[in-house]
PDB file with one MODEL, atoms N, CA, C and O in Angstrom:
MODEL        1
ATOM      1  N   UNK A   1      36.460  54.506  32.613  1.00  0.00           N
ATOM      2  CA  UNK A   1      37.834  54.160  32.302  1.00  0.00           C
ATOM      3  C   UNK A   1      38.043  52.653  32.302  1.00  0.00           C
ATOM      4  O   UNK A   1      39.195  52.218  32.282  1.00  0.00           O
ATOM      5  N   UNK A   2      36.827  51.695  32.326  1.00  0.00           N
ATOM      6  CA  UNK A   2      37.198  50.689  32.749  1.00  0.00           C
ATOM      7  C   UNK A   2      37.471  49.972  33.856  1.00  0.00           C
ATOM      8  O   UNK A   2      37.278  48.758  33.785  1.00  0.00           O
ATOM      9  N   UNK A   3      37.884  50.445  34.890  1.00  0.00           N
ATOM     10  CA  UNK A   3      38.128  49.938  36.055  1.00  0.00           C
ATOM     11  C   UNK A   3      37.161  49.656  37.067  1.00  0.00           C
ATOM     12  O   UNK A   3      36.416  50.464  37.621  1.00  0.00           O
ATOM     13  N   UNK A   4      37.273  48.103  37.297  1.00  0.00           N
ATOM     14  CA  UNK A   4      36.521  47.814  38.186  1.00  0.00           C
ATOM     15  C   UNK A   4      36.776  47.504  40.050  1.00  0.00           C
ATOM     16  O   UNK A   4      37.600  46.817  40.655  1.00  0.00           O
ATOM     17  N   UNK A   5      35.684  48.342  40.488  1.00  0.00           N
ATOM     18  CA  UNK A   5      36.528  47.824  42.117  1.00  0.00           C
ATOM     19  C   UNK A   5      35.963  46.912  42.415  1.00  0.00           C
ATOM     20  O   UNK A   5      34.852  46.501  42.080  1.00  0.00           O
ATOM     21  N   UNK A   6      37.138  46.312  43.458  1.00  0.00           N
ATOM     22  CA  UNK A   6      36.627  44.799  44.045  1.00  0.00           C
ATOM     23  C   UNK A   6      36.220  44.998  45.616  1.00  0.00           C
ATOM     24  O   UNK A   6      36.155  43.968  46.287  1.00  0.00           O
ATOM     25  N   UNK A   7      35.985  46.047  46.150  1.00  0.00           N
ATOM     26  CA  UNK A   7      35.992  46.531  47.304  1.00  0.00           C
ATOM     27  C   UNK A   7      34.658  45.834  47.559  1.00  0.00           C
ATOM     28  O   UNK A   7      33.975  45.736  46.540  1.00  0.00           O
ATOM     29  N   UNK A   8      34.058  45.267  48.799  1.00  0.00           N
ATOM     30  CA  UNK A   8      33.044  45.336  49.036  1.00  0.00           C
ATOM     31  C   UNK A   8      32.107  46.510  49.782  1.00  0.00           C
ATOM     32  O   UNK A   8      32.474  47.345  50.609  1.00  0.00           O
ATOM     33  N   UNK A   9      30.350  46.224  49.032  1.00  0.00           N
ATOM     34  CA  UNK A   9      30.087  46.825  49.789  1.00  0.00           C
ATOM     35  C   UNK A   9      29.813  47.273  50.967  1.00  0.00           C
ATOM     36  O   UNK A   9      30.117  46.375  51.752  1.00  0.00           O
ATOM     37  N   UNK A  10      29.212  48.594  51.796  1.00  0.00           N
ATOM     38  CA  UNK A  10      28.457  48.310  53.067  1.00  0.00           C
ATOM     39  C   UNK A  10      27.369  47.335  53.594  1.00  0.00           C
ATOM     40  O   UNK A  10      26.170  47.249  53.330  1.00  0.00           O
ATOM     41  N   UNK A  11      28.394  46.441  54.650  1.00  0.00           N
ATOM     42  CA  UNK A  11      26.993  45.409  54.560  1.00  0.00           C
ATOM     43  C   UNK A  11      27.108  44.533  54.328  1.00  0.00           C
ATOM     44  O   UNK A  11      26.611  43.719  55.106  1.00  0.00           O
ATOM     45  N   UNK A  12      27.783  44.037  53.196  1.00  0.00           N
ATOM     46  CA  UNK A  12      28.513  43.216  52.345  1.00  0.00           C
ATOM     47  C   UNK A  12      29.488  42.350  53.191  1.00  0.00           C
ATOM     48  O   UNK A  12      30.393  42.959  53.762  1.00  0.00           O
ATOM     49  N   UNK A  13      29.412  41.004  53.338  1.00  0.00           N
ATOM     50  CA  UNK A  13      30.545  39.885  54.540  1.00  0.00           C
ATOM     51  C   UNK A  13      31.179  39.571  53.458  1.00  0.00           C
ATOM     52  O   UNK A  13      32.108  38.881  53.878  1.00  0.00           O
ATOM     53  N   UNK A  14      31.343  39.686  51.469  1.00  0.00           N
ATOM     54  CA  UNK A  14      32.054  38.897  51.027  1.00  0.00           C
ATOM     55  C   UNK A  14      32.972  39.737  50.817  1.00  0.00           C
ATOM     56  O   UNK A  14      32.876  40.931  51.099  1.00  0.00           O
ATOM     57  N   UNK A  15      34.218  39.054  50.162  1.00  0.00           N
ATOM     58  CA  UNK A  15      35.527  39.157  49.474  1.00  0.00           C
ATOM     59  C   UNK A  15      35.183  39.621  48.047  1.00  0.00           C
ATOM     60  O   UNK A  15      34.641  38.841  47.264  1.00  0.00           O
ATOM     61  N   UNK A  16      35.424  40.598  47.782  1.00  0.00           N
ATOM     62  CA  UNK A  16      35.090  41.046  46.433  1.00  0.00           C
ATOM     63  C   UNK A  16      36.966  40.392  45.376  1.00  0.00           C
ATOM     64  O   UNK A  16      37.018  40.176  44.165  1.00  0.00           O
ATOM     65  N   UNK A  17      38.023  40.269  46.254  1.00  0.00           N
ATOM     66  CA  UNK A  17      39.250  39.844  45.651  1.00  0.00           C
ATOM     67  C   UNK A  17      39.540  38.323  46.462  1.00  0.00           C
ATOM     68  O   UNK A  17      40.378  37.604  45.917  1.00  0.00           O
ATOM     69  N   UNK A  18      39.138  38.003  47.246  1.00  0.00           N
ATOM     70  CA  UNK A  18      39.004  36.730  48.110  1.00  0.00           C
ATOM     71  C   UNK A  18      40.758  36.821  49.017  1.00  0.00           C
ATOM     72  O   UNK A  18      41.353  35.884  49.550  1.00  0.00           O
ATOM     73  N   UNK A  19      41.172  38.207  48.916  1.00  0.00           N
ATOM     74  CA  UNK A  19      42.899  38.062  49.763  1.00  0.00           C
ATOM     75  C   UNK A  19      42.480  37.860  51.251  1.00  0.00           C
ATOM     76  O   UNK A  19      43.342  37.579  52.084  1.00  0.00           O
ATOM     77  N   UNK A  20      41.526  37.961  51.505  1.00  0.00           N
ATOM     78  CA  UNK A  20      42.001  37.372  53.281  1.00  0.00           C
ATOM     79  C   UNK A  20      41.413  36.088  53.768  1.00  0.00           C
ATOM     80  O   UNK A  20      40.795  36.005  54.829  1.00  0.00           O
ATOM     81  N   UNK A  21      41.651  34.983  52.865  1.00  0.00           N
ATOM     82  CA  UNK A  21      41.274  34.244  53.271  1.00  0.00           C
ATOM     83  C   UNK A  21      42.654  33.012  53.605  1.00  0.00           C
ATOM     84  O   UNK A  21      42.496  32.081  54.395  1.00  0.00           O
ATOM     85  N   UNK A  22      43.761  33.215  52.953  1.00  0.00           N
ATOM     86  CA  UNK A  22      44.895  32.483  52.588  1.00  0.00           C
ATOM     87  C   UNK A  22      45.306  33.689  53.688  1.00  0.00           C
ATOM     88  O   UNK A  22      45.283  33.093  54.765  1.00  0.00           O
ATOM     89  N   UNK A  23      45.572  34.708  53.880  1.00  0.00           N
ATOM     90  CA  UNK A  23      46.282  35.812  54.365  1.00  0.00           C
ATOM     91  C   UNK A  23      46.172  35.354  56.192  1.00  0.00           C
ATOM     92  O   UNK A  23      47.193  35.794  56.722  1.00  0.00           O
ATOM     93  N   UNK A  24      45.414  34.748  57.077  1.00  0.00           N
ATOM     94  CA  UNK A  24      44.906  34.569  57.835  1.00  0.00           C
ATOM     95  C   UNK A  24      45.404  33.143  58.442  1.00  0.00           C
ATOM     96  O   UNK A  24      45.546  32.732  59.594  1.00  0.00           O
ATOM     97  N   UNK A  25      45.543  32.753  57.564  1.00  0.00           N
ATOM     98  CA  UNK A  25      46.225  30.949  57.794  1.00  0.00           C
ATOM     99  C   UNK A  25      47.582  31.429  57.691  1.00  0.00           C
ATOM    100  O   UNK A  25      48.340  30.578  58.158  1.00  0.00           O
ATOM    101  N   UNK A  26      48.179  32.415  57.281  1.00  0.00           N
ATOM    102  CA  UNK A  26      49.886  32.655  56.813  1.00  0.00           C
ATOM    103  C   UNK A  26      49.700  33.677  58.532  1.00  0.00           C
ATOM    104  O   UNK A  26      50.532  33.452  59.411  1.00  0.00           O
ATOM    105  N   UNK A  27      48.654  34.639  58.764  1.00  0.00           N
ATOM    106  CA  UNK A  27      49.011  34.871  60.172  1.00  0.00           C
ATOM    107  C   UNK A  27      48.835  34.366  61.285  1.00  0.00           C
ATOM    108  O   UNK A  27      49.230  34.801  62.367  1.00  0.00           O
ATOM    109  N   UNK A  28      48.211  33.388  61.065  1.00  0.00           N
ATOM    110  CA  UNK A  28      48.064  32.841  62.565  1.00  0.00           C
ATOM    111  C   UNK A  28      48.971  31.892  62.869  1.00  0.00           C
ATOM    112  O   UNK A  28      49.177  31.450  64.000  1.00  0.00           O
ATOM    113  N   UNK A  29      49.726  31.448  61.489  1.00  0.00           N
ATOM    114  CA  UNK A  29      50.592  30.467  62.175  1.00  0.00           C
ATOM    115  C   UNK A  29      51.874  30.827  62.199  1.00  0.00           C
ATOM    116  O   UNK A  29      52.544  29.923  62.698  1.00  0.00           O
ATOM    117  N   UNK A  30      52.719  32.050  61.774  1.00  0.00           N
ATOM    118  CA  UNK A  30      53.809  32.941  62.057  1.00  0.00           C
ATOM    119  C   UNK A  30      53.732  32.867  63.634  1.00  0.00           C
ATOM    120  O   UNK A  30      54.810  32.407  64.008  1.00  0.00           O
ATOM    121  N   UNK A  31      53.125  33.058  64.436  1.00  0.00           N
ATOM    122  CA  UNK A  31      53.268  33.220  65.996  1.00  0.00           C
ATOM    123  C   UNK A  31      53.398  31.584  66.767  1.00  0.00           C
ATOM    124  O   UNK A  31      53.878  31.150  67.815  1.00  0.00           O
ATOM    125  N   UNK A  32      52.781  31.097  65.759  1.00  0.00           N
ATOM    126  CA  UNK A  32      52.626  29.126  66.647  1.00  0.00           C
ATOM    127  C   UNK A  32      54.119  28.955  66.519  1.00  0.00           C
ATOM    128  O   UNK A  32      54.693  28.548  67.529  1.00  0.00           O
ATOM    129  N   UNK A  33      55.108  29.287  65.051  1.00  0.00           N
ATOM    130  CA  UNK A  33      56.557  29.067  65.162  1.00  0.00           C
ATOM    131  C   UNK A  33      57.342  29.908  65.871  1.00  0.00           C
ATOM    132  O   UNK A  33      58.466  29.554  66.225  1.00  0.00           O
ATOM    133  N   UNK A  34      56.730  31.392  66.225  1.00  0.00           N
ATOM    134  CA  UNK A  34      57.471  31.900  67.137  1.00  0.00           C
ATOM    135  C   UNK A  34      57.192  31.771  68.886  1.00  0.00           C
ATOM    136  O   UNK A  34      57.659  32.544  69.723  1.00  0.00           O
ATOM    137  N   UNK A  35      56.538  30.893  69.090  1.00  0.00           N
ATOM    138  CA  UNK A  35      56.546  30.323  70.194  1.00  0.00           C
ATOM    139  C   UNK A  35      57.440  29.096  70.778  1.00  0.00           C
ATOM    140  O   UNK A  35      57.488  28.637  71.919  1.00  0.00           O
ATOM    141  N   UNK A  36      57.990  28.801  69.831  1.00  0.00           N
ATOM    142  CA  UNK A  36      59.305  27.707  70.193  1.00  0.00           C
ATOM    143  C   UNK A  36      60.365  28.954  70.242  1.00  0.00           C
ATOM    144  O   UNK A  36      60.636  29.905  69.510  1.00  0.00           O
ATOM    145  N   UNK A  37      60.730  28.539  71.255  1.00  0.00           N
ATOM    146  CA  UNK A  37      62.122  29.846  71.871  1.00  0.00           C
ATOM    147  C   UNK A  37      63.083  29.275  71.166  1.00  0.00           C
ATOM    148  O   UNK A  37      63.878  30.199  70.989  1.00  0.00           O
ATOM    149  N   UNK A  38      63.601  28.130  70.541  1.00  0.00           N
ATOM    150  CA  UNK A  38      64.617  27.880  69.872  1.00  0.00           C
ATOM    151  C   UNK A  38      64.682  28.473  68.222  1.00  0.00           C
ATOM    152  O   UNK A  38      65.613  28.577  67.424  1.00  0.00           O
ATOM    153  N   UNK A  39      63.381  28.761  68.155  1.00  0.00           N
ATOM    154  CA  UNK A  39      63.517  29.454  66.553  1.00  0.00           C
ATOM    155  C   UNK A  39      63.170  30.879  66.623  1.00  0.00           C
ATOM    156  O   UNK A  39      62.771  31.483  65.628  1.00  0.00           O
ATOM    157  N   UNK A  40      63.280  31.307  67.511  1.00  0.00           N
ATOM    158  CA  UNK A  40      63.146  32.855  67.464  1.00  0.00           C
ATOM    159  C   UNK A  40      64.005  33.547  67.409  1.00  0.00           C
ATOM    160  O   UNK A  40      63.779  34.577  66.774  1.00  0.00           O
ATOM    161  N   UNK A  41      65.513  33.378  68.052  1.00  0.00           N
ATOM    162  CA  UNK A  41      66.398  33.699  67.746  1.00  0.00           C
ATOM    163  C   UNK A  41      67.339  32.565  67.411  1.00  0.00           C
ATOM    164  O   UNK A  41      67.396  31.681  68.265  1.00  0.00           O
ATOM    165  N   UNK A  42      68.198  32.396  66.175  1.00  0.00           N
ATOM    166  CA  UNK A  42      69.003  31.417  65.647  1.00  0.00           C
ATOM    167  C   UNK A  42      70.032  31.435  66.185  1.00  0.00           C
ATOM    168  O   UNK A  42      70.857  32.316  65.946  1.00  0.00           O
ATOM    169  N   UNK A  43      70.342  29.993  67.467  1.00  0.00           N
ATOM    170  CA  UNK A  43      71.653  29.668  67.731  1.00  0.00           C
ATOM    171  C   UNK A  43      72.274  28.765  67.035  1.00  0.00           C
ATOM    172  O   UNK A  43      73.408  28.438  67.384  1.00  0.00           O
ATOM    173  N   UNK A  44      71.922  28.421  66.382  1.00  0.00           N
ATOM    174  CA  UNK A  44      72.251  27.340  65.198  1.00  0.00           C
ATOM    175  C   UNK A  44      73.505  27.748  64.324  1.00  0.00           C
ATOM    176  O   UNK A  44      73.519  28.831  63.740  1.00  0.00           O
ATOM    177  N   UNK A  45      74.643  26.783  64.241  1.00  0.00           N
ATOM    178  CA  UNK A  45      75.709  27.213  63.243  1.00  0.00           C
ATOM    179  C   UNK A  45      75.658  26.941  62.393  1.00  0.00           C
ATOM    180  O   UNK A  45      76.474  27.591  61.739  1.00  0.00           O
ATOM    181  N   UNK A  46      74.865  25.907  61.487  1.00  0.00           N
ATOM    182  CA  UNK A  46      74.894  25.155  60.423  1.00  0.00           C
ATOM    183  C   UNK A  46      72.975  25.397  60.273  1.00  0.00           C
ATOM    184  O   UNK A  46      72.069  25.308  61.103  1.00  0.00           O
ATOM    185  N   UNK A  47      72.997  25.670  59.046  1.00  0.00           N
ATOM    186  CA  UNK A  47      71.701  26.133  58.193  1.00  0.00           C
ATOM    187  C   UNK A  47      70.826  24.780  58.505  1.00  0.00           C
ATOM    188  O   UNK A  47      69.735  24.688  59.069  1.00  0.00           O
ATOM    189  N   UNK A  48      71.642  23.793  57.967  1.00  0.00           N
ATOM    190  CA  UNK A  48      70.662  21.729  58.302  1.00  0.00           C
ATOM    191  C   UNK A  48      70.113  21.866  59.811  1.00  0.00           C
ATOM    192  O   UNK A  48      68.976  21.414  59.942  1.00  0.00           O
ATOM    193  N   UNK A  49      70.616  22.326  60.811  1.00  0.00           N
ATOM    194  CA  UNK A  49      70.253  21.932  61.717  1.00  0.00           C
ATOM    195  C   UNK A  49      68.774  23.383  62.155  1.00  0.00           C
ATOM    196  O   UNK A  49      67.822  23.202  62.914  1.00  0.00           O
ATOM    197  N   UNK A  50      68.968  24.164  61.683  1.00  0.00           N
ATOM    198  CA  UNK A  50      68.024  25.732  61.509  1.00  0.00           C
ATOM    199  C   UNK A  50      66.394  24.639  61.056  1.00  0.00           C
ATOM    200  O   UNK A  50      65.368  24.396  61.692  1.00  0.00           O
ATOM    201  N   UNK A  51      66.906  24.214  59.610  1.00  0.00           N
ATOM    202  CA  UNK A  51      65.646  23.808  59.391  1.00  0.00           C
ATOM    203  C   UNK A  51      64.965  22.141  60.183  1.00  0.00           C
ATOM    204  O   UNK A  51      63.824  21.702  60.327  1.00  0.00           O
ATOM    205  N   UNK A  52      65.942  21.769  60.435  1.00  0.00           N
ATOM    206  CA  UNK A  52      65.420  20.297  61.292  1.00  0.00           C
ATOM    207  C   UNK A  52      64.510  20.908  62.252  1.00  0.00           C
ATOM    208  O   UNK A  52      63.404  20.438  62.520  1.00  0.00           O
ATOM    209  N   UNK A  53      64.881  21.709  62.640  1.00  0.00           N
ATOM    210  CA  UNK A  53      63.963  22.657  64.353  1.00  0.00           C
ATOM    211  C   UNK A  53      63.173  22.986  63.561  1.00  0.00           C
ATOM    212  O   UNK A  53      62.185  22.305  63.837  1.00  0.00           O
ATOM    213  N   UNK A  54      62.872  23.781  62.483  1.00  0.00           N
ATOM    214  CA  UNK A  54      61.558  24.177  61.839  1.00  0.00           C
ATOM    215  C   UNK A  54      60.790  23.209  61.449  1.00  0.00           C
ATOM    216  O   UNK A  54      59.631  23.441  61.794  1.00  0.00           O
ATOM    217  N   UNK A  55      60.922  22.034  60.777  1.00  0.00           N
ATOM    218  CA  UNK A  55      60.638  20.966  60.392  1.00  0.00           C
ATOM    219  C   UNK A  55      59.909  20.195  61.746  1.00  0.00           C
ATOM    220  O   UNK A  55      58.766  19.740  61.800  1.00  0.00           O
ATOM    221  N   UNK A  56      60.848  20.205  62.706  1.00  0.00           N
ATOM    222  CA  UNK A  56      59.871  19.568  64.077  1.00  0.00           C
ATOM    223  C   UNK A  56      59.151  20.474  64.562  1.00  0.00           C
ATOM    224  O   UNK A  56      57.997  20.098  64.767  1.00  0.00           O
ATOM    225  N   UNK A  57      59.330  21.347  64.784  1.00  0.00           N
ATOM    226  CA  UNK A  57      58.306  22.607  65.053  1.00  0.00           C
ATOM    227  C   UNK A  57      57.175  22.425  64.413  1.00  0.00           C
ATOM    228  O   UNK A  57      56.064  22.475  64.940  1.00  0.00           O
ATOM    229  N   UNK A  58      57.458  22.156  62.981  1.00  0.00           N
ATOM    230  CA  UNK A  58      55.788  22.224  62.269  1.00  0.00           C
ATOM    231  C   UNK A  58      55.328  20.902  62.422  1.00  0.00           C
ATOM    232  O   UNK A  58      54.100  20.855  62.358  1.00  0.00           O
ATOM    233  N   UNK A  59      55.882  19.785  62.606  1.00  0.00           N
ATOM    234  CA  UNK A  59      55.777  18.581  62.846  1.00  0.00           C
ATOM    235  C   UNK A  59      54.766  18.715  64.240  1.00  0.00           C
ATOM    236  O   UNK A  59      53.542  18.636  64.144  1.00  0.00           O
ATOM    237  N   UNK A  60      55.161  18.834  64.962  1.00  0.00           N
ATOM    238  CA  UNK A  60      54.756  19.288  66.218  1.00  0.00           C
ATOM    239  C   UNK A  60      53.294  20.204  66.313  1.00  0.00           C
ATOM    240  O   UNK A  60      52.361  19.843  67.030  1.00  0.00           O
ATOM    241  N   UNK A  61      53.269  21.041  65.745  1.00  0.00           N
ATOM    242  CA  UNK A  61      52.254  21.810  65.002  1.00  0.00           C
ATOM    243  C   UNK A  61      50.974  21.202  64.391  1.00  0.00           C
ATOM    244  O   UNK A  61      49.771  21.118  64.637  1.00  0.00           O
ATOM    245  N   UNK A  62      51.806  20.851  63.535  1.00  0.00           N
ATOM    246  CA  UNK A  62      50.331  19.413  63.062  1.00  0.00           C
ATOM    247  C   UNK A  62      49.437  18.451  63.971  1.00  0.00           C
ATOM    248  O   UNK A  62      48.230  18.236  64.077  1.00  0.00           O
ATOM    249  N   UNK A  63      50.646  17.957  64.598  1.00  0.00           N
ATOM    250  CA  UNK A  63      50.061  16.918  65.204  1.00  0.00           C
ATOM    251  C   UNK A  63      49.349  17.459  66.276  1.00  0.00           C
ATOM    252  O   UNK A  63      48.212  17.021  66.449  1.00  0.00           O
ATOM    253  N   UNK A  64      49.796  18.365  67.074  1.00  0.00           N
ATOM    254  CA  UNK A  64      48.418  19.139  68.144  1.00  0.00           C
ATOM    255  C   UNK A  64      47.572  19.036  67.482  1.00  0.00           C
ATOM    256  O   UNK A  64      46.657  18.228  67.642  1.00  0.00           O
ATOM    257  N   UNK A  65      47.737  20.271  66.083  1.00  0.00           N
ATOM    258  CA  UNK A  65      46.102  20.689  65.668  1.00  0.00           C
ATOM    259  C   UNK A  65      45.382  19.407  65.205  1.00  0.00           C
ATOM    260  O   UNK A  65      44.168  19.470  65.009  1.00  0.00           O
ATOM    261  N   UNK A  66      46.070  18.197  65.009  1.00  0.00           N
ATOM    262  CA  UNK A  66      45.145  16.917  64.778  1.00  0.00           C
ATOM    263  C   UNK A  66      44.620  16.388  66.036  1.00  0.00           C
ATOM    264  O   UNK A  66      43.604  15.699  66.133  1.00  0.00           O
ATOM    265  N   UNK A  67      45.497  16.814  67.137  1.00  0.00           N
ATOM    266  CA  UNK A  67      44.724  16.173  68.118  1.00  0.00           C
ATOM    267  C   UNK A  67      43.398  17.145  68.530  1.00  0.00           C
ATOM    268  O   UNK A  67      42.284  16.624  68.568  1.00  0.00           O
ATOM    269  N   UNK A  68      43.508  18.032  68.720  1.00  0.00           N
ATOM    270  CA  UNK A  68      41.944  18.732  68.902  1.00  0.00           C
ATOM    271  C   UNK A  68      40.710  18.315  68.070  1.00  0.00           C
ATOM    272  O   UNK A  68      39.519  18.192  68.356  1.00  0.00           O
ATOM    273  N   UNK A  69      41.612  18.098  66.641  1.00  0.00           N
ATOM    274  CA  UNK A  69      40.238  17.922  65.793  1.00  0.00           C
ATOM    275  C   UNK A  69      39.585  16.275  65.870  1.00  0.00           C
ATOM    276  O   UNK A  69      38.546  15.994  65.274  1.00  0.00           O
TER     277      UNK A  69
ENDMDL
END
């Protein structure tokens, strides 16, 4: 019919579609922003000030993971 699978095989360590490789960097760092208690639940009245905290949050974020490396 045409169809080809991208599944890998048994045995097989590669990515036959390459989705978990981007998928993995989007989960590990969902939990680094929910570890600031100020962005987990929004007390924020005004949307500007929602993202300034996200903005330093990831700010913050960076600069650790630069300091390890």
């Amino acid at each position: 019919m045409g169809v080809k699978s991208l599944l890998a095989r048994p045995g097989d360590n590669t990515h036959g579609s390459g989705l978990g490789k981007l998928r993995y960097v989007v989960e590990r760092t969902i939990p680094w922003f929910k570890a600031w208690r100020r962005l987990r639940v929004c007390y924020e009245k005004t949307p500007l000030s929602l993202i300034g905290f996200h903005t330093l949050a990831a700010a913050m974020i960076c600069f650790n993971k630069a300091l390890r490396s």
